[in-house]
N, CA, C and O atoms as a MOPAC input file, in Angstrom:
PM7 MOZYME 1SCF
protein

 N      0.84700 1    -1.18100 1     0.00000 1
 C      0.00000 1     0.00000 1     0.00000 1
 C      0.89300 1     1.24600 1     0.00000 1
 O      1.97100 1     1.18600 1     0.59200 1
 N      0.53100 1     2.33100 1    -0.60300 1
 C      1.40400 1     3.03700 1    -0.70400 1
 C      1.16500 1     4.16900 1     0.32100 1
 O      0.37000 1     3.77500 1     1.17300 1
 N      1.60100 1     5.51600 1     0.54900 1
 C      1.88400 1     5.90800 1     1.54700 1
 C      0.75300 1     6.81600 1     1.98600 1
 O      0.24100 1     6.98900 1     3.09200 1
 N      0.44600 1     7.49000 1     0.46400 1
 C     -0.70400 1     8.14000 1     0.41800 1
 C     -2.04000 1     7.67200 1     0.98400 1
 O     -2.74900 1     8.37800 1     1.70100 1
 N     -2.29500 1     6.56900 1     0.65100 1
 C     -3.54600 1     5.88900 1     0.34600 1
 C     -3.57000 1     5.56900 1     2.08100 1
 O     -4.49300 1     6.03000 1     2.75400 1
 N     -2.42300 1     4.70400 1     2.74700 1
 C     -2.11200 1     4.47400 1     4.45400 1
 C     -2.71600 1     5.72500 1     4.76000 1
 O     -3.75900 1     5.56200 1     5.39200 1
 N     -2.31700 1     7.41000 1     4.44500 1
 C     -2.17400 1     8.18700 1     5.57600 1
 C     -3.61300 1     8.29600 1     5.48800 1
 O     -4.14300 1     8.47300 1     6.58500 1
 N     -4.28000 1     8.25100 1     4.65000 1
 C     -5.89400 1     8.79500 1     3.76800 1
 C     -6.73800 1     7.89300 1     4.54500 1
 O     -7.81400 1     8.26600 1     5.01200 1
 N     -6.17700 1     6.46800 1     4.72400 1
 C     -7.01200 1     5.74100 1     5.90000 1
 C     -6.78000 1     5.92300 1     7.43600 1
 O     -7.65700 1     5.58500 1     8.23100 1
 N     -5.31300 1     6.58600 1     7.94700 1
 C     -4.96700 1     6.89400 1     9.29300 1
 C     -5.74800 1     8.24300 1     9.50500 1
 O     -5.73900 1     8.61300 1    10.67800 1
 N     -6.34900 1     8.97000 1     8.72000 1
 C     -6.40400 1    10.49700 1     8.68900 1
 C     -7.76800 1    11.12200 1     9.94000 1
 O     -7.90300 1    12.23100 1    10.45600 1
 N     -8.67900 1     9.71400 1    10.09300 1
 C     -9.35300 1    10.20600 1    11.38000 1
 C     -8.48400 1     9.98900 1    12.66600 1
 O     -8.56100 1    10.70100 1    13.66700 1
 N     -8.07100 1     9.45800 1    12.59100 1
 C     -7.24500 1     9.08300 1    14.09200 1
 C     -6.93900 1    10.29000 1    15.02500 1
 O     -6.25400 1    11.18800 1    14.53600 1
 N     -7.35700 1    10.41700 1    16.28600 1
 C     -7.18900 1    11.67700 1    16.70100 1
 C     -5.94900 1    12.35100 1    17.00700 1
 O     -5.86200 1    13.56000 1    17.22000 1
 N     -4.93000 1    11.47400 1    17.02200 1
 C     -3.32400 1    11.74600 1    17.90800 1
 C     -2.54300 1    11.17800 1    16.45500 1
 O     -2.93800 1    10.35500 1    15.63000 1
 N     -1.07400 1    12.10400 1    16.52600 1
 C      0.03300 1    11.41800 1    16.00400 1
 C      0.81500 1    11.42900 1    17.31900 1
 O      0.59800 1    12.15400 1    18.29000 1
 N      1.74300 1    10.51700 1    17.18100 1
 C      3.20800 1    10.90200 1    17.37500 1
 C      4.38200 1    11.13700 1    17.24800 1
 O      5.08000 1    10.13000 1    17.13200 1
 N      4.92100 1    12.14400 1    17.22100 1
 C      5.95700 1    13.04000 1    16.41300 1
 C      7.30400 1    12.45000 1    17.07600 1
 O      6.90500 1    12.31100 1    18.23300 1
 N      8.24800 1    12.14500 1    17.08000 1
 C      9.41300 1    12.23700 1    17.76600 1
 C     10.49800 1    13.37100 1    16.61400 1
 O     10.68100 1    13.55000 1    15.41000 1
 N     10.83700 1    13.73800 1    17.53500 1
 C     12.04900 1    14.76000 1    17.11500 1
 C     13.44800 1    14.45700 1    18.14600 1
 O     13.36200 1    14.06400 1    19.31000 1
 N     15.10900 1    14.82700 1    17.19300 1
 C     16.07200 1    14.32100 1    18.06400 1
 C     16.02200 1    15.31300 1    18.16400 1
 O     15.78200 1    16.16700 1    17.31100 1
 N     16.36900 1    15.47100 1    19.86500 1
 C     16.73300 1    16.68300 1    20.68800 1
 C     17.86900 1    17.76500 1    20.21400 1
 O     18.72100 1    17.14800 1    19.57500 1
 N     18.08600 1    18.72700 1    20.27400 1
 C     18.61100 1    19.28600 1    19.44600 1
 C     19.77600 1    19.94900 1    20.15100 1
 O     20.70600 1    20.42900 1    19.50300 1
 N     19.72700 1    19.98200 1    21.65100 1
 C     20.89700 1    19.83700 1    22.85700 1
 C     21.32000 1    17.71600 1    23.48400 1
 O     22.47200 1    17.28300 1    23.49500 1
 N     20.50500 1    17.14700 1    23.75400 1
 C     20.97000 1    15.95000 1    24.22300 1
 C     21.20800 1    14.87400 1    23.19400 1
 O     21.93900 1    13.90000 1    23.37100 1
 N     20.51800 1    15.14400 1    22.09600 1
 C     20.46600 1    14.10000 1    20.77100 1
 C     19.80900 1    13.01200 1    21.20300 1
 O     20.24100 1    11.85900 1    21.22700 1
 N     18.54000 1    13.48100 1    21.61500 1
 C     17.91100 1    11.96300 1    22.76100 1
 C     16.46200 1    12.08700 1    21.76600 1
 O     16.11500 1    13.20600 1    21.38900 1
 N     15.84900 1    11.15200 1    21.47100 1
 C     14.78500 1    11.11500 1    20.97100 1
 C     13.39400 1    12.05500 1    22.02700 1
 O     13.28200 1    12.02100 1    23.25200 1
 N     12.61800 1    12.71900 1    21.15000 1
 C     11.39900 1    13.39700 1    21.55900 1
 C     10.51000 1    13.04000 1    21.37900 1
 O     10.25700 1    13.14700 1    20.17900 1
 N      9.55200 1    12.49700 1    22.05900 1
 C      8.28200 1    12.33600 1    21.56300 1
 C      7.07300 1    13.41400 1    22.04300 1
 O      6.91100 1    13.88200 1    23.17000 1
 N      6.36400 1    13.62900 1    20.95600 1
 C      4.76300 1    14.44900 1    21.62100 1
 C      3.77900 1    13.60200 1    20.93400 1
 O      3.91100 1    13.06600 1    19.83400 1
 N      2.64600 1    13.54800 1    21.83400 1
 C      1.53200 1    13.80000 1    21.31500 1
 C      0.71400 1    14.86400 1    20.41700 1
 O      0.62900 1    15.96900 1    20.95300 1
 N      0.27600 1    14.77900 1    19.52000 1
 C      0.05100 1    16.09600 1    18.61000 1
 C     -1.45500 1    16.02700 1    17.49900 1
 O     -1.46800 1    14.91900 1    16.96300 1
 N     -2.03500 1    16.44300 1    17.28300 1
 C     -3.39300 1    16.79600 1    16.50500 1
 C     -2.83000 1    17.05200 1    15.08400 1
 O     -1.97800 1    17.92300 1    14.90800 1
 N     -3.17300 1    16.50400 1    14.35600 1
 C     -2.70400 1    16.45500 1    12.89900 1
 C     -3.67200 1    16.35700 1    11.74700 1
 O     -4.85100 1    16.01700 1    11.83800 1
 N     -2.90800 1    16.76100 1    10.45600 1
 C     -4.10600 1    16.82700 1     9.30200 1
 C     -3.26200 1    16.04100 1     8.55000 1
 O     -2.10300 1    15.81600 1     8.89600 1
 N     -3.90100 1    15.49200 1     7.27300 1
 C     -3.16400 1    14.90300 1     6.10100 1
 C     -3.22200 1    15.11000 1     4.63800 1
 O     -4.43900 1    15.16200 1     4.46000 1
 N     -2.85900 1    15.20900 1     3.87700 1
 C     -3.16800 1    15.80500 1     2.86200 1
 C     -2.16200 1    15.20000 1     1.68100 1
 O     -1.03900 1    15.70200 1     1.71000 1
 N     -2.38500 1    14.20600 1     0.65100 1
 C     -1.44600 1    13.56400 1     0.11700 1
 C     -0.03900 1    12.35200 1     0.99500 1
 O     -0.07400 1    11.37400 1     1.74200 1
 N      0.80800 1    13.01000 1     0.46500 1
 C      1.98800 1    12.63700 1     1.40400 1
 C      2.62600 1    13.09400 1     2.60400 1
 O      3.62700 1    12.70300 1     3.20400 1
 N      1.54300 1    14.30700 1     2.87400 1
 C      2.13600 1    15.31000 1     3.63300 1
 C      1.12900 1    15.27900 1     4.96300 1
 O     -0.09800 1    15.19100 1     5.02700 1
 N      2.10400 1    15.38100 1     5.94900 1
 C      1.23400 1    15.57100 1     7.60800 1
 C      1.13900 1    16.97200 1     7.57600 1
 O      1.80100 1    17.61400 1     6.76100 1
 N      0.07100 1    17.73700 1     8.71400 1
 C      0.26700 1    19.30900 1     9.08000 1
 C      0.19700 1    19.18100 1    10.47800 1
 O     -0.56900 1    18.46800 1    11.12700 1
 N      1.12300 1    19.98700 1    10.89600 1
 C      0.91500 1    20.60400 1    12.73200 1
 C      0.96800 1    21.88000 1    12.84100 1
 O      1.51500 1    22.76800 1    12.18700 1
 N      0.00400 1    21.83200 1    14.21600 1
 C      0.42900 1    23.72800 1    14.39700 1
 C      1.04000 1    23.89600 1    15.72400 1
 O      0.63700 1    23.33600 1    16.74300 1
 N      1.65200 1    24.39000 1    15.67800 1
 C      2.38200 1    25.20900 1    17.13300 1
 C      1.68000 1    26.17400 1    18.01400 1
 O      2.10500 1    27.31600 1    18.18500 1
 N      0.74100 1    25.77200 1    18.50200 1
 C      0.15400 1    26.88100 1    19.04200 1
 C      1.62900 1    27.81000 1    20.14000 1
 O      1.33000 1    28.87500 1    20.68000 1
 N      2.80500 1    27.34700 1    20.28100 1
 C      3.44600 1    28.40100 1    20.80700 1
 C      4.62700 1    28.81400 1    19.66700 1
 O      5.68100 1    29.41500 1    19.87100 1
 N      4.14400 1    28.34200 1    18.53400 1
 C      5.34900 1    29.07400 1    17.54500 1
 C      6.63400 1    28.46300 1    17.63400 1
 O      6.98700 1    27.31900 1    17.92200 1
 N      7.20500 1    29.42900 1    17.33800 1
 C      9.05200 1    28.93900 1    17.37700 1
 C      9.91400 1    28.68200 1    18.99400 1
 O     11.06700 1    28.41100 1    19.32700 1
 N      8.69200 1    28.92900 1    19.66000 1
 C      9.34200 1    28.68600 1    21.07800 1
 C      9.24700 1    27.14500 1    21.57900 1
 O     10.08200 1    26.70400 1    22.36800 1
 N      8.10900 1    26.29600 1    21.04200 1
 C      8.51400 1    24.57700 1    21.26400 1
 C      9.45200 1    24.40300 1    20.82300 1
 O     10.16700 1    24.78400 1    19.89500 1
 N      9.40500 1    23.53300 1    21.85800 1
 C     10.95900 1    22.37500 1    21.93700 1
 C     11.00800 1    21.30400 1    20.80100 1
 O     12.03500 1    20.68000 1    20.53300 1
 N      9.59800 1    21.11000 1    20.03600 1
 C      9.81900 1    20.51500 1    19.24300 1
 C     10.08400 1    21.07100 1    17.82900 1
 O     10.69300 1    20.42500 1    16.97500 1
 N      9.60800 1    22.26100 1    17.64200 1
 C     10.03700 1    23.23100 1    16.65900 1
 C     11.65400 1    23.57900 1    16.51400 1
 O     12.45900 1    23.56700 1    15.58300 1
 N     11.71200 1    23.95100 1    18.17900 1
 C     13.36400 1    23.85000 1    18.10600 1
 C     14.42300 1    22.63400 1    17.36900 1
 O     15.36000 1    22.76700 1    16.58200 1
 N     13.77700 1    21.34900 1    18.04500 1
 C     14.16700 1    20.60500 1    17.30600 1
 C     14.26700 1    20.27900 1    16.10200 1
 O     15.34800 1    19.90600 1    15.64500 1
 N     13.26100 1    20.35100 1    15.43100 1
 C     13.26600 1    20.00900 1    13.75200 1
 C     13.90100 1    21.07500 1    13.15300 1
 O     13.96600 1    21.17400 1    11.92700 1
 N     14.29100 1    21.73700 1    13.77700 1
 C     14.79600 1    23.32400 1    13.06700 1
 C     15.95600 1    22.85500 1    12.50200 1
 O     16.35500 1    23.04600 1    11.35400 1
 N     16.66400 1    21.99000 1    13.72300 1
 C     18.36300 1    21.92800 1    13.79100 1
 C     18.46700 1    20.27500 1    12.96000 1
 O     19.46400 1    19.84600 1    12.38100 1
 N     17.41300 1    19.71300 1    13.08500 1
 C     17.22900 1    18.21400 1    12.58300 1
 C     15.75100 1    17.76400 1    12.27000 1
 O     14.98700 1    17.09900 1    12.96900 1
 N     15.56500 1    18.32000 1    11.00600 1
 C     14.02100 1    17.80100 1    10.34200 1
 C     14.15900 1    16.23600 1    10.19700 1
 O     13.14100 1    15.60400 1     9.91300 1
 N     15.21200 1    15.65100 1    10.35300 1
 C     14.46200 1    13.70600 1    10.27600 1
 C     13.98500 1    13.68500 1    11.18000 1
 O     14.40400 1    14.13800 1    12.24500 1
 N     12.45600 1    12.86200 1    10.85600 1
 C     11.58800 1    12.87100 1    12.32400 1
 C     11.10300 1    11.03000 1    12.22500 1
 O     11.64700 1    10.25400 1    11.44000 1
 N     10.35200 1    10.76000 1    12.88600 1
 C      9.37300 1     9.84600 1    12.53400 1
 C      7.92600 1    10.13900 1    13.12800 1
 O      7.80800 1    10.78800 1    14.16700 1
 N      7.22700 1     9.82100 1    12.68700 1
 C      5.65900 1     9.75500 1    13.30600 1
 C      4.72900 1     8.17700 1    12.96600 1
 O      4.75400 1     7.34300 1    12.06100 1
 N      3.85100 1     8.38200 1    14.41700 1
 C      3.46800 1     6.98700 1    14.64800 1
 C      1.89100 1     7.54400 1    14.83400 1
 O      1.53600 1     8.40600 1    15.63800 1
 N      1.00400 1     6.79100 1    13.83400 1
 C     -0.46000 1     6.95300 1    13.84100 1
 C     -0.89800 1     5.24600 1    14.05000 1
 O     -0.54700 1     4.23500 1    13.44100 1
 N     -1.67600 1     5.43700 1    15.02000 1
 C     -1.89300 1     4.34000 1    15.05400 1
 C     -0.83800 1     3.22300 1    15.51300 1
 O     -0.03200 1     3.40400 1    16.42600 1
 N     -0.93600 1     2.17900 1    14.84700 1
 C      0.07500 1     1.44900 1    15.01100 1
 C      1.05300 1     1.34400 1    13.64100 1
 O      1.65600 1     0.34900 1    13.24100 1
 N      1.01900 1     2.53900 1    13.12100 1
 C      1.51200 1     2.41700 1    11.62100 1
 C      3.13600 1     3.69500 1    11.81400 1
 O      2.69600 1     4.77500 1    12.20700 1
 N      4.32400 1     3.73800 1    11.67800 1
 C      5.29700 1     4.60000 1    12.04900 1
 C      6.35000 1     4.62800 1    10.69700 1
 O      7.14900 1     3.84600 1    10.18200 1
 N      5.75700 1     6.28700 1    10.39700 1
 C      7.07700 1     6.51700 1     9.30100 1
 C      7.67000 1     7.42100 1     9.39300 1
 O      7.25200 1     8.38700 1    10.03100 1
 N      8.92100 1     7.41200 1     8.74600 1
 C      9.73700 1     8.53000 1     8.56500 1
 C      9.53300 1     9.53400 1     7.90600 1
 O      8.85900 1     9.25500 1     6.91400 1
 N      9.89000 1    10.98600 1     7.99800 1
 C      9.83600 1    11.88800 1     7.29000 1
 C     10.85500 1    13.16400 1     7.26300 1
 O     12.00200 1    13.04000 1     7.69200 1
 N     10.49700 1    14.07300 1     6.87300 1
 C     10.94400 1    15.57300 1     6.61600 1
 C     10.26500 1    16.39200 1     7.43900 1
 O      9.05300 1    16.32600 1     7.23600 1
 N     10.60000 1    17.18300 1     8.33900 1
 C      9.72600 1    17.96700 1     8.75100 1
 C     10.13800 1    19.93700 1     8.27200 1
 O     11.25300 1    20.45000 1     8.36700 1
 N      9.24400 1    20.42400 1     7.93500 1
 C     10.07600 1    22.08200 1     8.11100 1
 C      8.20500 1    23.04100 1     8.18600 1
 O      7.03300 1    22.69500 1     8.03300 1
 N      8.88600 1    24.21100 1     8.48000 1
 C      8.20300 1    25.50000 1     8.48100 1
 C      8.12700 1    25.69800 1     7.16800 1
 O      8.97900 1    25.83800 1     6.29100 1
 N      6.31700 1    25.68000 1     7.18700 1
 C      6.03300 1    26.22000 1     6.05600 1
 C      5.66100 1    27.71600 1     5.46400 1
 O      4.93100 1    28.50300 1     6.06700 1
 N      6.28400 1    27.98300 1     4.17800 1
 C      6.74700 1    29.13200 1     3.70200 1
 C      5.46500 1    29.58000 1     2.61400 1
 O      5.10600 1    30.74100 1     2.41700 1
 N      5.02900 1    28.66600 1     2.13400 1
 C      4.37800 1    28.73300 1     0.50200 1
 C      2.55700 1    28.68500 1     1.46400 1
 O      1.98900 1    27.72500 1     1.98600 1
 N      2.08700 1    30.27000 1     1.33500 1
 C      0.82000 1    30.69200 1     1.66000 1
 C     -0.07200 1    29.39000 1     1.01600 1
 O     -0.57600 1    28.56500 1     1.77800 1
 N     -0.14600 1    29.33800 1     0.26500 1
 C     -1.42100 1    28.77500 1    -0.36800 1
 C     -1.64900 1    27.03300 1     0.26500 1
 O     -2.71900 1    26.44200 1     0.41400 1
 N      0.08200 1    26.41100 1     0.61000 1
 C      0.00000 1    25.30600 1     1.52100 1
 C     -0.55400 1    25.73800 1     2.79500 1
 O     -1.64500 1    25.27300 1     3.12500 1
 N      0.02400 1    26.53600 1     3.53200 1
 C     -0.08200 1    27.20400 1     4.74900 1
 C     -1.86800 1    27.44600 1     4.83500 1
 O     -2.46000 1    26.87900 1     5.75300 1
 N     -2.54400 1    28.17700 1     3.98900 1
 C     -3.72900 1    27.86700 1     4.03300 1
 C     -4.36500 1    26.93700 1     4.39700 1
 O     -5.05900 1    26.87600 1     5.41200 1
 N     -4.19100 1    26.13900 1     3.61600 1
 C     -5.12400 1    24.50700 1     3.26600 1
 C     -4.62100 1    23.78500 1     4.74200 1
 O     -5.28900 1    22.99800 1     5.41200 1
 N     -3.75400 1    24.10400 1     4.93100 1
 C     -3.42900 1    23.24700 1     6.68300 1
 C     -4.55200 1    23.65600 1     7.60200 1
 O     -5.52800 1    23.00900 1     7.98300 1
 N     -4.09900 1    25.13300 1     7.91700 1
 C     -4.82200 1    25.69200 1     8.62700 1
 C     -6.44800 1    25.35300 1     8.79500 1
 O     -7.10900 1    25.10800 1     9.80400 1
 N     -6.84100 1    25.44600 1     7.30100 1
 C     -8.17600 1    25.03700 1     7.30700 1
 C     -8.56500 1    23.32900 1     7.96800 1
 O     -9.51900 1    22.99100 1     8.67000 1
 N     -7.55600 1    22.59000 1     7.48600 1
 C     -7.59700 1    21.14200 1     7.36800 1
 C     -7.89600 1    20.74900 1     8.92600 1
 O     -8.83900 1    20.03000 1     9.25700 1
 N     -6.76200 1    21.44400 1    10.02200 1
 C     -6.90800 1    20.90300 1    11.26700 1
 C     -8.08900 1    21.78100 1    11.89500 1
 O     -8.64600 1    21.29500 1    12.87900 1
 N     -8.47000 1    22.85900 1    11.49000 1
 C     -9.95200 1    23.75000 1    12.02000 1
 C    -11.00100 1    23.01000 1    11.61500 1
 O    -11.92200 1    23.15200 1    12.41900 1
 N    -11.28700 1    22.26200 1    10.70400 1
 C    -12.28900 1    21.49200 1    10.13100 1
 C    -11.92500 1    20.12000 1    11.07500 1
 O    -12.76700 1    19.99900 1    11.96500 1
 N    -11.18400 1    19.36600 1    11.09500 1
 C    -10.90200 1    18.13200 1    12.13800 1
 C    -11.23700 1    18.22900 1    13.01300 1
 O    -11.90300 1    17.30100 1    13.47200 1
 N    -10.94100 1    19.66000 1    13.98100 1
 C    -10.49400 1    19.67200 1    15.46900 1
 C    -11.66700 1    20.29800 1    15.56400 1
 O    -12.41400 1    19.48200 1    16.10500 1
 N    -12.54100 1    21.75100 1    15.24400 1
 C    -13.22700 1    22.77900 1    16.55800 1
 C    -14.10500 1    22.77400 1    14.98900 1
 O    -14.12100 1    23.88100 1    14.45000 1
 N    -14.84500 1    21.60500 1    14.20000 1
 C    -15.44400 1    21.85800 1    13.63800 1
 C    -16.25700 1    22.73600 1    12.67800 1
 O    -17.43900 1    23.00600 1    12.46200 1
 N    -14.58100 1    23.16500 1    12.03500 1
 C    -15.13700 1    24.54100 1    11.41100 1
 C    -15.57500 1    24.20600 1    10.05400 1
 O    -15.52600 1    23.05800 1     9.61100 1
 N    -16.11100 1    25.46900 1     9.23700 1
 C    -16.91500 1    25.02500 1     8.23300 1
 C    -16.78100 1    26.22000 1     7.53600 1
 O    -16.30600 1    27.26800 1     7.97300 1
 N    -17.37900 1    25.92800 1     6.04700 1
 C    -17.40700 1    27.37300 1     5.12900 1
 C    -18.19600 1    28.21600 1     5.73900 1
 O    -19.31100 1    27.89500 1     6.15000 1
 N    -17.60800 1    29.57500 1     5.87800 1
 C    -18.43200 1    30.98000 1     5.67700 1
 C    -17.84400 1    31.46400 1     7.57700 1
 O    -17.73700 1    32.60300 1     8.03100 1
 N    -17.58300 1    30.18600 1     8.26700 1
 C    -17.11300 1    30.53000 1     9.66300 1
 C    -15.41800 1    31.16600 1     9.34600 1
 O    -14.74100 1    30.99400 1     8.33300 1
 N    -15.07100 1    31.92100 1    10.58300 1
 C    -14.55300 1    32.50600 1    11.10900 1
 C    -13.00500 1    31.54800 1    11.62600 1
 O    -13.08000 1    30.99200 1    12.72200 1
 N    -12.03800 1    31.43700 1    11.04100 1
 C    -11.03600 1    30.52200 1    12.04600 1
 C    -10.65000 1    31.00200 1    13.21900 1
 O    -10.62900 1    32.20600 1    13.47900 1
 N    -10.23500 1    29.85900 1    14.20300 1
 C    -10.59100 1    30.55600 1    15.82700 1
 C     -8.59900 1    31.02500 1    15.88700 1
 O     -7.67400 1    30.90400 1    15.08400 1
 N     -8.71000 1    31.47500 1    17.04500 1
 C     -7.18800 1    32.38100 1    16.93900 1
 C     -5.56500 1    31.19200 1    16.92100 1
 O     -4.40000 1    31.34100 1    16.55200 1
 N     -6.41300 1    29.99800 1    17.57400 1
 C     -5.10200 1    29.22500 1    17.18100 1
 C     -4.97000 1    29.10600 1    15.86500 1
 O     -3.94100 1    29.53100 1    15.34000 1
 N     -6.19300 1    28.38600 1    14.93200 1
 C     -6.41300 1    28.01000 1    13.50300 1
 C     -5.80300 1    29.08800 1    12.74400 1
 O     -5.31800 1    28.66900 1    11.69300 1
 N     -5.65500 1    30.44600 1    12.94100 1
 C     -5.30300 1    31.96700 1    12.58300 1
 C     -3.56000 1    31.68600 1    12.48300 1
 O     -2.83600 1    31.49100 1    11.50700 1
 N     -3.23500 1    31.77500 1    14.13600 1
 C     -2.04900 1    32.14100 1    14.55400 1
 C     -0.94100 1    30.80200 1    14.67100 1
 O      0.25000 1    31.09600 1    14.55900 1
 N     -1.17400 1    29.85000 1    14.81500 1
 C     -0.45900 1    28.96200 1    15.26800 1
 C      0.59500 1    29.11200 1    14.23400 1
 O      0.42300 1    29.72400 1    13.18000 1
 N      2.15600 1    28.27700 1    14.73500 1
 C      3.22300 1    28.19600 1    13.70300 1
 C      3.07500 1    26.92600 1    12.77800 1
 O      3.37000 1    25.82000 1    13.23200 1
 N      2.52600 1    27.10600 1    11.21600 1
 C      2.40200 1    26.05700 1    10.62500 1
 C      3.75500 1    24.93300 1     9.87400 1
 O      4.72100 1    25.33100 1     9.22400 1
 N      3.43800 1    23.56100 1    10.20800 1
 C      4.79800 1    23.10900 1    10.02500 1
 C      4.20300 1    21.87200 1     9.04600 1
 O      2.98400 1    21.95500 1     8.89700 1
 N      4.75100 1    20.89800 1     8.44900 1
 C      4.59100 1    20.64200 1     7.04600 1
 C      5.79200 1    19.02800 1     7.50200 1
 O      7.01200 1    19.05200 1     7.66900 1
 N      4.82300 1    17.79300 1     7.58700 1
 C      6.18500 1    16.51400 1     7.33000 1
 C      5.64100 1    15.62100 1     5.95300 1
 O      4.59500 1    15.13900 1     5.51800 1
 N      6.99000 1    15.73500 1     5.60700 1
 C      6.49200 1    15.15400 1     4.04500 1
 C      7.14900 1    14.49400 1     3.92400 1
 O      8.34200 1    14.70500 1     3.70300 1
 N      6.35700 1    12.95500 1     4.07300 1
 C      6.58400 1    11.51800 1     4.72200 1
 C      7.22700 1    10.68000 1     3.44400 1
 O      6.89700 1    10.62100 1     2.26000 1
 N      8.38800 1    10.00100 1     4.27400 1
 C      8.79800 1     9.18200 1     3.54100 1
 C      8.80800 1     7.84800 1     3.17300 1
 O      8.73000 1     7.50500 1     1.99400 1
 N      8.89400 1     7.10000 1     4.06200 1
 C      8.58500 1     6.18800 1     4.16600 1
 C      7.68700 1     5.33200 1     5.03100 1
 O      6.84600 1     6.03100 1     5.59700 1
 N      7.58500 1     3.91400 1     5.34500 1
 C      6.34300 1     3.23700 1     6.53400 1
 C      7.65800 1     2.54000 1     7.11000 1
 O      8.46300 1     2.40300 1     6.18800 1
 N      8.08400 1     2.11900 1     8.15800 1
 C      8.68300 1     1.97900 1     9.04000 1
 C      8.28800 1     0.37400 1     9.31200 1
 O      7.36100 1     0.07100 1    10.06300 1
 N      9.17300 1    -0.70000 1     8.55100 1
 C      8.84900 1    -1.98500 1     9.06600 1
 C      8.68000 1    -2.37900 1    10.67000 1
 O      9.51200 1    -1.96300 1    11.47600 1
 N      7.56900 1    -3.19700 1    11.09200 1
 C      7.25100 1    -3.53000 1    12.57900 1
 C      7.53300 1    -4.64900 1    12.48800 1
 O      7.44300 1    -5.39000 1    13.46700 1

């Protein structure tokens, strides 16, 4: 199955998990995190911006992995730059999470949060 088609069936699941290597201890990170999917690509938001520790991290070292479900792959992670992606995230996890919809209003995280972009590589043999 290919990677797309996996994330397109993981895509209700309410939690990922992100690990990021620490970017002072080089120790693996894990969070819990609210996510969207979209092709090959995961979305997160930062509701504290560039000040997580996990932002910090991928900054200095975008190889990440993430685990949905019982399914764990590798990827790319970075800050996204290109508005029109940055959009479609935003919308993606406001529609998942606080049930937003056309013609509504996005709420101030959905607005503000730091949008970040993993564009998955592979599925991670178990």
């Amino acid at each position: 199955m290919d990677i797309n088609t996996l994330l397109s069936q993981l895509s209700t699941e309410e939690y990922c998990y992100f690990t990021t290597t620490g970017r002072v201890s080089g120790r693996p990170h894990e969070i819990e995190i609210w996510f969207g999917s979209h092709d090959s690509t995961l979305y997160l938001l930062s509701g504290s911006g560039t000040s997580s520790d996990w932002v910090k991290n991928l900054r200095k070292t975008p190889a990440v992995t993430v685990r949905i479900a019982e399914q764990t792959f590798t990827g790319t992670a970075r800050i996204m730059t290109d508005k029109k992606e940055e959009r479609m995230a935003r919308y993606l996890l406001a529609e998942k999470y606080q049930e937003w919809e056309e013609g509504k209003t996005l709420s101030q995280w959905a607005r503000t949060a730091l949008p970040v972009a993993i564009d998955m590589k592979s599925l991670v043999a178990e």
